[in-house]
C-alpha positions as CSV (number, residue, x, y, z in Angstrom):
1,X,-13.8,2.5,-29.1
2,X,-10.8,0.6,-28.2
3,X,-10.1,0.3,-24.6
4,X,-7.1,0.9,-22.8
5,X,-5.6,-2.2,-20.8
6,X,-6.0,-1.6,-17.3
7,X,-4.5,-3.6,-14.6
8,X,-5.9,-3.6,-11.2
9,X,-4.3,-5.3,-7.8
10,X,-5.7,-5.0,-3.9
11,X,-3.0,-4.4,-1.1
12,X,-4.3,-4.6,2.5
13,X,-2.0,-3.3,5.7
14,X,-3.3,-3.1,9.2
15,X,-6.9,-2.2,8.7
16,X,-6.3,-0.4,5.2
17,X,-7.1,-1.5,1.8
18,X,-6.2,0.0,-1.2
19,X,-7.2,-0.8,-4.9
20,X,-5.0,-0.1,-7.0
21,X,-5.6,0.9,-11.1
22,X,-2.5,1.2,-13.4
23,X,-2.7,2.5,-16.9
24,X,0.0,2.8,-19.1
25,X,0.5,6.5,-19.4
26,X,3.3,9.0,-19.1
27,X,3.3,9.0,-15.5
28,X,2.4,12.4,-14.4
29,X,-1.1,11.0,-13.1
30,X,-1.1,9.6,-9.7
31,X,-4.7,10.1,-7.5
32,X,-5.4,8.6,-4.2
33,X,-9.1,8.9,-3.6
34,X,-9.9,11.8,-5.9
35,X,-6.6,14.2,-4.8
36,X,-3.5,14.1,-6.3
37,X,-0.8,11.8,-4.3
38,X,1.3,14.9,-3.0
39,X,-1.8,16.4,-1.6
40,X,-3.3,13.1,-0.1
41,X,0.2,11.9,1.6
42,X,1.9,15.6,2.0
43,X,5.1,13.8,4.1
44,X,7.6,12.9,1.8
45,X,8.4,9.2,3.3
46,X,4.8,8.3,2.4
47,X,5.1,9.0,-1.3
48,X,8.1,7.5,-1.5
49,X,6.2,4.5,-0.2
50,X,4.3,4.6,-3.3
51,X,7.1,5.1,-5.6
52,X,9.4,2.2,-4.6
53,X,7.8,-1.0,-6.8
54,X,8.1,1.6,-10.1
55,X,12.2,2.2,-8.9
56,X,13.0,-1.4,-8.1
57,X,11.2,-2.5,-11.6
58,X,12.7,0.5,-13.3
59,X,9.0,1.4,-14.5
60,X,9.2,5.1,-13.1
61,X,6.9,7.4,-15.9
62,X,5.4,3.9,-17.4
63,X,1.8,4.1,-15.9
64,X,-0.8,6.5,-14.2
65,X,-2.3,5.5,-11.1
66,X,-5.3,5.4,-9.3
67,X,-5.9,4.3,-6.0
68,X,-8.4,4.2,-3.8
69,X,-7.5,3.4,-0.5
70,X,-10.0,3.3,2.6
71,X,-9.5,2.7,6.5
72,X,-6.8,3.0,9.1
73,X,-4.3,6.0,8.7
74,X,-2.1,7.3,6.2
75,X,0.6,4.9,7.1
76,X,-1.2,1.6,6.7
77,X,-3.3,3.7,3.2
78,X,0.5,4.4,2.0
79,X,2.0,0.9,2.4
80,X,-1.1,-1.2,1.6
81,X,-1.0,1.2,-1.5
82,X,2.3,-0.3,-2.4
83,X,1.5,-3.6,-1.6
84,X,-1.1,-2.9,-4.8
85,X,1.1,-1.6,-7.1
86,X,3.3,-4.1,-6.7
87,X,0.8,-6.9,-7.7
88,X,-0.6,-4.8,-10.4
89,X,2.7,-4.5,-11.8
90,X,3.6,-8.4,-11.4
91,X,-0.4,-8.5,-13.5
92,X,1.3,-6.2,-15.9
93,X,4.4,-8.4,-16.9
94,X,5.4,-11.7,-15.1
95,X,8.8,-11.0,-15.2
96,X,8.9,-8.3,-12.6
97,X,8.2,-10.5,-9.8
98,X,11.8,-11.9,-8.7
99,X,13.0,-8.1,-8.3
100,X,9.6,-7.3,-6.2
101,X,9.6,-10.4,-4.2
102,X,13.9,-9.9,-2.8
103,X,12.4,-6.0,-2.2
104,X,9.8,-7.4,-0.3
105,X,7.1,-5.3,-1.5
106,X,4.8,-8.9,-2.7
107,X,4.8,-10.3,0.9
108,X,1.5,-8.7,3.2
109,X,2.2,-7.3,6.3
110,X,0.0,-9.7,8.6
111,X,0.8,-7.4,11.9
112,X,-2.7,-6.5,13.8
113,X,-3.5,-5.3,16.8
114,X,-3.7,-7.4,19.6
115,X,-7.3,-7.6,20.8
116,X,-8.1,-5.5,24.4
117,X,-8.4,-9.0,27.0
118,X,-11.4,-8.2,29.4
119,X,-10.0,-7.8,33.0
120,X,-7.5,-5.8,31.7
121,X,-6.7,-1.7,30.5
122,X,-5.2,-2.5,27.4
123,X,-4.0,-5.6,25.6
124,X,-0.5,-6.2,27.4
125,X,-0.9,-4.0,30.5
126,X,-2.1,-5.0,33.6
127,X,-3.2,-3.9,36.9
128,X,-0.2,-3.2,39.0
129,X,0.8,-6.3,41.5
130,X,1.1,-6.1,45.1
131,X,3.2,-8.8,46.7
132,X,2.3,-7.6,50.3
């Protein structure tokens, strides 16, 4: 049986990773963790998240897609999903990496949460002050 060439990319956001699977296919495929993408990420902003590397490489209807993408919420899933197709699609042809890399979808959002400081409600906030 001849196998299909499969190329496979991690994007991380936040505390969300995604693993990424393109196939070449028609295109009509896309699953996030077992449900169809428009089902996972019903707001329309998200799966456009998702679309963007395929637009800027003009590779809409090239590949199918799996993903399975774990932790955080669907925000940090969505755009640590597109951090993974973009390197899945640099894996799939070298040439597509100047176009993804002036986008800005090959760079990894290092933004975390600043840890909770002990003496303190929250990070940043502070007791109130009383001069007098």
């Amino acid at each position: 049986m001849a196998s299909i060439k499969q190329f496979n990319a991690v994007g991380r956001r936040k505390t969300s990773t995604a693993r990424v699977y393109l196939r070449p296919g028609d295109g009509t495929s896309f699953t996030v963790n077992g449900k169809d993408a428009s089902e996972y990420f019903p707001v329309a902003w998200r799966r456009r998240e998702l679309d963007q590397p395929f637009v800027v490489t003009d590779t809409v209807g090239n590949f199918d897609v799996l993903v399975n993408a774990s932790g955080g919420g669907l925000t940090g899933q969505a755009e640590a999903a597109r951090l993974g197709i973009a390197r899945a699609l640099v894996e799939f042809d070298e040439e597509l990496r100047p176009a993804l890399r002036n986008a800005g979808y090959l760079t990894r959002d290092d933004r975390m949460v600043e840890r909770k400081k002990y003496g303190q409600p929250k990070a940043r906030k502070k007791s109130q002050y009383s001069k007098r």
